[in-house]
C-alpha positions as CSV (number, residue, x, y, z in Angstrom):
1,X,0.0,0.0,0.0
2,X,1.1,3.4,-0.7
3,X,1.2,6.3,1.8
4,X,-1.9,7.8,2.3
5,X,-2.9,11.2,0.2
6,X,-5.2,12.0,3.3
7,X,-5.3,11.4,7.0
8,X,-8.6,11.1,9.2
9,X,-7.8,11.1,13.4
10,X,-10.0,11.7,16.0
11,X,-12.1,13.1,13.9
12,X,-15.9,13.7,15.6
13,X,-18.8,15.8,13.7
14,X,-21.8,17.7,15.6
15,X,-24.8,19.3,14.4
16,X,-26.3,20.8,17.2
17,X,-26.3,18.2,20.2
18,X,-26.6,15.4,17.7
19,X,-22.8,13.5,17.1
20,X,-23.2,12.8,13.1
21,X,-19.2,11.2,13.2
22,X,-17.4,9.5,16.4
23,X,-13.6,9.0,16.7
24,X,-13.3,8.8,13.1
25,X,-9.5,8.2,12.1
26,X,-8.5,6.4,9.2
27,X,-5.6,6.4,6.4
28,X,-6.6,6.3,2.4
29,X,-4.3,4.1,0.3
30,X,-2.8,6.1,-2.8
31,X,-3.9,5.3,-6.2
32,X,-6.3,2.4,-5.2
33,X,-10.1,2.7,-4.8
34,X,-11.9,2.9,-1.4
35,X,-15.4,2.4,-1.2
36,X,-17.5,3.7,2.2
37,X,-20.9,1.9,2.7
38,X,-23.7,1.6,5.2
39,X,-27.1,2.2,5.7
40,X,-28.6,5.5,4.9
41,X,-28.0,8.2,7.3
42,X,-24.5,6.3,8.6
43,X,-22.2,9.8,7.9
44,X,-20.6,8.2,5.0
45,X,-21.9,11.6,2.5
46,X,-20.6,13.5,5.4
47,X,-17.2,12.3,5.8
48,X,-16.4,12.7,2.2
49,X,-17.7,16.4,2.4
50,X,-14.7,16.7,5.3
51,X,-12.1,14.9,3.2
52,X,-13.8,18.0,0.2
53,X,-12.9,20.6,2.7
54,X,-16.6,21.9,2.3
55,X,-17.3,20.6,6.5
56,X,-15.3,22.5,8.4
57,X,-16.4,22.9,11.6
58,X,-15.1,19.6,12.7
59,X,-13.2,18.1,16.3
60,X,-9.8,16.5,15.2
61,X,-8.0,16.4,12.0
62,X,-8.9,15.4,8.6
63,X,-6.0,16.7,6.0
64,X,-4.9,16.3,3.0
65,X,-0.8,16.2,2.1
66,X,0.3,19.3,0.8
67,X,-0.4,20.3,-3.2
68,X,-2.4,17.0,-3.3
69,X,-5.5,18.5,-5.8
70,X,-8.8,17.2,-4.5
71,X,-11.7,17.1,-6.7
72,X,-15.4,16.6,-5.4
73,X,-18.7,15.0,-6.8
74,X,-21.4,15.8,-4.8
75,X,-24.9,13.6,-5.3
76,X,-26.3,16.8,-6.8
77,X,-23.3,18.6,-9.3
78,X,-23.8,22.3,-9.8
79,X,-24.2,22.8,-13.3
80,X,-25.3,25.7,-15.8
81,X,-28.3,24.5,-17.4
82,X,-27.7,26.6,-20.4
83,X,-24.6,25.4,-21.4
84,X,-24.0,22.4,-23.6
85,X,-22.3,19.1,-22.6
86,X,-19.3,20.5,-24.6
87,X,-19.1,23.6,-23.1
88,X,-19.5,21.9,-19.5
89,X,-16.5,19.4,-19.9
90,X,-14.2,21.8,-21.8
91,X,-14.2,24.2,-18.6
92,X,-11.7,22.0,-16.7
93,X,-9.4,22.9,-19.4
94,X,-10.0,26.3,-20.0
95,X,-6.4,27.8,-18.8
96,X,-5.4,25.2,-21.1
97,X,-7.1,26.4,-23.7
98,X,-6.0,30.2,-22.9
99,X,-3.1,29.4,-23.0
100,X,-2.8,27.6,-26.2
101,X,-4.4,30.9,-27.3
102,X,-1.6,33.0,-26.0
103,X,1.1,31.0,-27.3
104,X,0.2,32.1,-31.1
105,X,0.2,35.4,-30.0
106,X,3.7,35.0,-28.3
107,X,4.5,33.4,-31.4
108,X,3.4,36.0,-33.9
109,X,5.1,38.4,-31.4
110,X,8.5,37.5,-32.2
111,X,8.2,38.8,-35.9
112,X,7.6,42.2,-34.5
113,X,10.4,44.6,-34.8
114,X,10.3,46.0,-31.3
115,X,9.8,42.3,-29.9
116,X,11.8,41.6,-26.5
117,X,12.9,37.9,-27.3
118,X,13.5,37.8,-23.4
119,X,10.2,38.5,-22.4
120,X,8.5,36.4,-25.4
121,X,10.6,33.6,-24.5
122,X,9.9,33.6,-20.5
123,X,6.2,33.5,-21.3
124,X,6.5,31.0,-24.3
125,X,8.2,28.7,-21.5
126,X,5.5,29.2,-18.7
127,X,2.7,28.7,-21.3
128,X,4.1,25.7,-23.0
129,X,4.8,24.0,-19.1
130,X,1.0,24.7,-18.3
131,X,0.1,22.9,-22.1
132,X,2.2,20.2,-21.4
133,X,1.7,19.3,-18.1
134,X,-2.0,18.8,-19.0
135,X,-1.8,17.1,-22.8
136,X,-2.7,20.3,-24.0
137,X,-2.1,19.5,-27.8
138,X,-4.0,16.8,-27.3
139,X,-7.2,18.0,-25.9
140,X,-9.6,17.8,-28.3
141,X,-8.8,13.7,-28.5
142,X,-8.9,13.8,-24.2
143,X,-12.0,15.2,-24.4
144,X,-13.4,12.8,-27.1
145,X,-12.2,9.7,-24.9
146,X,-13.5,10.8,-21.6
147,X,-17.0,11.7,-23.1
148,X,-17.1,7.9,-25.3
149,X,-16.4,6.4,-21.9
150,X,-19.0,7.7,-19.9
151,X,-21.3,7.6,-22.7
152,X,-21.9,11.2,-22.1
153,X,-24.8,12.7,-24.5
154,X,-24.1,14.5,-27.5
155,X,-21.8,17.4,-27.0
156,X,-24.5,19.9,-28.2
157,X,-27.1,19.0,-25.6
158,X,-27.9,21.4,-23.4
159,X,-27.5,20.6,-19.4
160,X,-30.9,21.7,-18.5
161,X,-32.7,18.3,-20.7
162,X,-30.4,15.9,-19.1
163,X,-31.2,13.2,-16.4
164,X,-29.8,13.4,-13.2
165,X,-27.6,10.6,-14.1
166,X,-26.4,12.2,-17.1
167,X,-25.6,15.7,-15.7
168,X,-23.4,13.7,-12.9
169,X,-21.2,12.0,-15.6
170,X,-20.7,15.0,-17.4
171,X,-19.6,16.6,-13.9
172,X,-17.5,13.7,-13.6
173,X,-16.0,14.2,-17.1
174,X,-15.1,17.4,-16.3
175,X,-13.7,16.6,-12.9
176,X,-11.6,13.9,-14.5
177,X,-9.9,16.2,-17.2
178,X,-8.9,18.6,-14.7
179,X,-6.9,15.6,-13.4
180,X,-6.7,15.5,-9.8
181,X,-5.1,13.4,-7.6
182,X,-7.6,12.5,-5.9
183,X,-11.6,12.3,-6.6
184,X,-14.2,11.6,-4.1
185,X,-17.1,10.8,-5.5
186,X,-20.7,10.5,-3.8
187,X,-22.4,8.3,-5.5
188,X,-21.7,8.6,-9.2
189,X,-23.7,6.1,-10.7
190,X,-26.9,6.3,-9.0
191,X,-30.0,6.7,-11.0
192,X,-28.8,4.6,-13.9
193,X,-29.9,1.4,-15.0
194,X,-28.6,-1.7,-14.3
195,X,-27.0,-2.6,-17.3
196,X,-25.3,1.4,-17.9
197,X,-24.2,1.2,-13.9
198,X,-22.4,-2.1,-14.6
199,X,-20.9,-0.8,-17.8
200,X,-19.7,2.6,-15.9
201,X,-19.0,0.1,-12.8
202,X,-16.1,-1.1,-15.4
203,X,-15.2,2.2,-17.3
204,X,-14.6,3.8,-13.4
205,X,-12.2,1.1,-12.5
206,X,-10.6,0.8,-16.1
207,X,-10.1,5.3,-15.6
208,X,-8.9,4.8,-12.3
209,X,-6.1,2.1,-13.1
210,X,-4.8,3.8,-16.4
211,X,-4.8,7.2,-15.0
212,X,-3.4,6.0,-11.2
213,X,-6.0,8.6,-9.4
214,X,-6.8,7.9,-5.6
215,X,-10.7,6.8,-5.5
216,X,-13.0,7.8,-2.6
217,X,-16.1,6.2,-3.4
218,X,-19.3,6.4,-1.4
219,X,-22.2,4.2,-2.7
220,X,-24.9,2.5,-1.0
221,X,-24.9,-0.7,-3.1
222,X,-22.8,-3.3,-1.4
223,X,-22.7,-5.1,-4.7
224,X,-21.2,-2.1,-6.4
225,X,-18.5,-1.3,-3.4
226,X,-17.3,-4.6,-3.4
227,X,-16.8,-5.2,-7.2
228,X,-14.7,-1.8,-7.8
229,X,-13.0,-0.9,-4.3
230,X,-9.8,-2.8,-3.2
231,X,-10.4,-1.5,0.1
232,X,-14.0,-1.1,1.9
233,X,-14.6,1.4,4.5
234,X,-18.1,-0.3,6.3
235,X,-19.9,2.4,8.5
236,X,-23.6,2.5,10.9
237,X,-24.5,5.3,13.0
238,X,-21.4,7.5,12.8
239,X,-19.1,4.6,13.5
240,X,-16.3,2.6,11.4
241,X,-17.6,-0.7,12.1
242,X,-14.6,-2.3,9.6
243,X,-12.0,-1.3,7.2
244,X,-10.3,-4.4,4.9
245,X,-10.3,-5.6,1.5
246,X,-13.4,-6.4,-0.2
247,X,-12.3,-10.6,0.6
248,X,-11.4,-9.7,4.6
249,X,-15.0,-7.8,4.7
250,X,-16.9,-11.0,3.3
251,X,-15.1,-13.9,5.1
252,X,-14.2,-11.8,8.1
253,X,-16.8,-9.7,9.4
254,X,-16.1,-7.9,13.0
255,X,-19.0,-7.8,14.0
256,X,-22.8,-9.3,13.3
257,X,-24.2,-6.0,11.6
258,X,-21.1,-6.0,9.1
259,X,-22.0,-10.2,8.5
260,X,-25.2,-9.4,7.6
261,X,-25.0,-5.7,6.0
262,X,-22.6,-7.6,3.0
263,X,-23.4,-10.2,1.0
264,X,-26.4,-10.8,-0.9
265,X,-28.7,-13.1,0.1
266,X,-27.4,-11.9,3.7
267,X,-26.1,-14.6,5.8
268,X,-28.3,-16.8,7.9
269,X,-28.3,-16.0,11.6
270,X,-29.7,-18.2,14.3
271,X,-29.5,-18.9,18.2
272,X,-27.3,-22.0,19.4
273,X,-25.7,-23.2,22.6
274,X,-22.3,-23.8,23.1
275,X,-21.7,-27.7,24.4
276,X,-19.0,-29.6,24.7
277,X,-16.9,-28.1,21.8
278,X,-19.7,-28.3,19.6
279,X,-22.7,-26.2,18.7
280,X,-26.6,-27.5,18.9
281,X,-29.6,-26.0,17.6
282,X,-32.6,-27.7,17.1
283,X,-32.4,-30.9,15.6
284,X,-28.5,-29.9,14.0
285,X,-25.0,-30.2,16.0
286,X,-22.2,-29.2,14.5
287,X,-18.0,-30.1,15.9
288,X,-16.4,-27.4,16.2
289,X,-12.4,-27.7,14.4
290,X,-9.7,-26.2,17.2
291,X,-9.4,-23.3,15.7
292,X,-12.8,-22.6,16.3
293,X,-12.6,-24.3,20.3
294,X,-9.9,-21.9,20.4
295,X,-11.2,-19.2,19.6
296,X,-13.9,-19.5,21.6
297,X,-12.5,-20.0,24.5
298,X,-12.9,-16.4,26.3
299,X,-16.7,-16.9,25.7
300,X,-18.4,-16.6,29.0
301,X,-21.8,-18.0,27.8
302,X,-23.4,-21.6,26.4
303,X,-25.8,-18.8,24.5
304,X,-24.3,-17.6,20.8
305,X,-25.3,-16.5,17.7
306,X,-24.4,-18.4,14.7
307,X,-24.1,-17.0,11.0
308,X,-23.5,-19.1,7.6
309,X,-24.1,-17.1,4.3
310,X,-26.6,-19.1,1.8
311,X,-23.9,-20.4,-0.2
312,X,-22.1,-22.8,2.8
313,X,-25.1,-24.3,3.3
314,X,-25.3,-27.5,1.2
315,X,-28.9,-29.1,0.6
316,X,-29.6,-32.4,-0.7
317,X,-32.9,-33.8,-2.4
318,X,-34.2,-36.2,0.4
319,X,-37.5,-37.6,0.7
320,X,-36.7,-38.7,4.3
321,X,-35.1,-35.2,5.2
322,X,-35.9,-33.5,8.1
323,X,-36.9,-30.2,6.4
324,X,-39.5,-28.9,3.8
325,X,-38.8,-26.3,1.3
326,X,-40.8,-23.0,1.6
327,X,-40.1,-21.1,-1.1
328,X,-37.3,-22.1,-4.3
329,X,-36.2,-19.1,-6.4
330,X,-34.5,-19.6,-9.6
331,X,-31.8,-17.4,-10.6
332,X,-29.9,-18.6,-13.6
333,X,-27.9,-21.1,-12.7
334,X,-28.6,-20.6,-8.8
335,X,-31.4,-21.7,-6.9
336,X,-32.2,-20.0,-3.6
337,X,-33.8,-22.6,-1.0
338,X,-35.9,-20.9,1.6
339,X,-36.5,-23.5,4.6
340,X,-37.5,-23.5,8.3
341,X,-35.3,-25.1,11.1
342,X,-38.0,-24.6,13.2
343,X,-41.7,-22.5,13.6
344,X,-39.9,-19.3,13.9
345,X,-36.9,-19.6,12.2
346,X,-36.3,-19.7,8.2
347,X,-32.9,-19.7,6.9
348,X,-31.9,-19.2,3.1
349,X,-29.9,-21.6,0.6
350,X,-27.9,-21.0,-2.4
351,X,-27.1,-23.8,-4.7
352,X,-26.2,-24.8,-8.1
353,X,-27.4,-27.6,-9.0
354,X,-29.1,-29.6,-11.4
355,X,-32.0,-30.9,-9.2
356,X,-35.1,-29.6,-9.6
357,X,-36.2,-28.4,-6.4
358,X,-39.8,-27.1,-5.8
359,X,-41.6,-25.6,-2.2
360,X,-42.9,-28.9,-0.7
361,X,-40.3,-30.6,-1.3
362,X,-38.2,-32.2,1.3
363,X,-34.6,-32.0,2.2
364,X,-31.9,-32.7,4.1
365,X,-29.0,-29.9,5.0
366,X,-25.4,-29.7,6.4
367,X,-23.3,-26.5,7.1
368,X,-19.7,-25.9,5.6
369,X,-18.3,-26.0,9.1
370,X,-14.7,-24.1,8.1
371,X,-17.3,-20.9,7.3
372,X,-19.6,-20.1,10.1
373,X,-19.8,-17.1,12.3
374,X,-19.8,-17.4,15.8
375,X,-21.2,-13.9,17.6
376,X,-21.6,-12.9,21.2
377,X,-25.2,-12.8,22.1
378,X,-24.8,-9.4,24.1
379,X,-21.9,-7.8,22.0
380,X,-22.6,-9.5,18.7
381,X,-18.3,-9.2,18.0
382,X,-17.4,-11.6,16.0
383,X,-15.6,-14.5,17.8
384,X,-14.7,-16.1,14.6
């Protein structure tokens, strides 16, 4: 991991007597993307407004490294709803533009016959640093590939006809030519359709690897952070619950609300009691290895909570089997197997399989013992 373009410590939020962000102190790695998620209303909007600079009146620290250029998306982009798309995007390059401008006039300058070479040549040198260090020669084809990639409507369209998701691509179009070092974006691809968010899912990552900017990325589709971040920032109710790559969230929750917050179907949760090195619920006991015994060896209670995600569950077509299928939902090549393990308790199945499985049916089940959760009843940490 790289150093960090931005460090977050102690960092706490008030408005009025309400405490939007607690203890909040994280570092961002360089050049990767890192995705905050959590329910609505968990500060994850307001901590990237921080990071922008545009919340100031903060407790503890939240600061950039010096002559790092930060460039912001909010939900809702600012835009003039006269202009066209063109017009919108070409404004991050403007003193480019200006000063392509200036450098034909420095040029014709040095035929006049008063002309102080000097002079023409210390300005020729300043404006050809600002062209190169953005492409400028090459910003009419910069512009071209930037609009293709976010599919951005035609360059004559005016702002005020577009969607909501349109007009935050074309801000994000913009913000990308201006090339900063690092973009925080709040939620860029909302509002689109499935198929167009995937696509720009794929286009963000492929701009963010090519161009090696430093992605902030709030979204509240789980799906979404966990696909394009390699780093996941989970938050609820001002709080970090977890930070770790998108694998360490999945297989190693922290806690129960970050188990069941990712992963979709959510995981399966259910009481058990802790016997003899094993666990029993219902009519089910399963051994526990020694890593698990171990483990759990600090646990002061027979009482637990247990979570498997649907796909560690493994369901067989029984006609003897001790459970009945509720509901069966076919997804492709996936079926889903709703069943109870007891009047009040249904847990959730996801298999591929050949079977054809239909509610009614009966079955017989068995957990992938090297991936269940163990929680603490009272805590819900994660034990394991």
């Amino acid at each position: 991991m790289e150093h960090s373009k931005i460090s977050v410590r102690n960092l706490d939020l008030y408005y009025g007597d309400f405490k939007a962000l607690k203890n909040i102190s994280l570092d961002l790695p360089e050049k990767e993307i890192t995705a905050f998620i959590g329910p609505s209303g968990c500060g994850k909007s307001t901590l990237l407004k921080i990071m922008a600079g545009i919340d100031k009146d903060i407790e503890g620290e939240a600061r950039p490294q010096p002559g790092i250029k930060i460039g912001y998306l909010p939900q809702e982009p600012v835009l003039d709803p006269e202009k066209t798309v063109k017009e919108t995007v070409e404004e991050a390059l403007g003193n480019v533009k200006q000063a392509l401008q200036r450098l034909d006039e420095v040029y014709a300058a040095y035929a006049e016959p008063d002309a102080d070479f000097d002079a023409l040549a210390k300005e020729q040198a300043e404006l050809e640093a600002i062209i190169h260090s953005a492409d400028g020669h090459n910003m009419d084809n910069q512009i071209d590939q930037a609009a293709d990639a976010l599919r951005l409507p035609d360059g004559e369209t005016k702002i005020k006809v577009l969607s909501g998701g349109e007009k935050r691509r074309v801000a994000l179009c913009r913000l990308l030519l201006e090339k900063p070092d690092m973009l925080l974006l709040d939620e860029p691809l909302g509002a689109l359709d499935l198929k167009l968010r995937k696509d720009m899912q794929i286009e963000l990552k492929n701009i963010q690897q090519k161009l090696g900017i430093t992605f902030i990325y709030v979204t509240h589709d789980q799906t979404e952070a966990m696909t394009m971040a390699t780093r996941v920032v989970v938050m609820k109710d001002g709080f970090i619950q977890q930070i770790g790559t998108p694998k360490e969230i999945y297989m190693h929750p922290v806690n129960k609300f970050v188990a069941g917050f990712i992963g979709a179907p959510a995981m399966n949760f259910f009481d058990a009691q802790l016997v003899d090195n094993t666990l029993r619920f219902d009519n089910e006991v399963i051994t526990l290895n020694e890593n698990q015994i171990q483990a759990l060896k600090n646990c002061k209670s027979t009482e637990v909570t247990v979570g498997i995600r649907p796909e560690h569950i493994i369901v067989s077509n029984d006609e003897n089997g001790s459970y009945t299928i509720s509901i069966s939902e076919t997804l492709g090549s996936e079926l889903l197997i709703h069943f109870n393990i007891n009047k009040d308790k249904s847990l959730c199945a996801k298999i591929i399989t050949d079977d054809e499985l239909k509610a009614g049916q009966k079955i017989s089940i068995s957990f992938n013992k090297s991936y269940i959760h163990v929680f603490d009843k009272e805590t819900e940490k994660a034990y394991f």
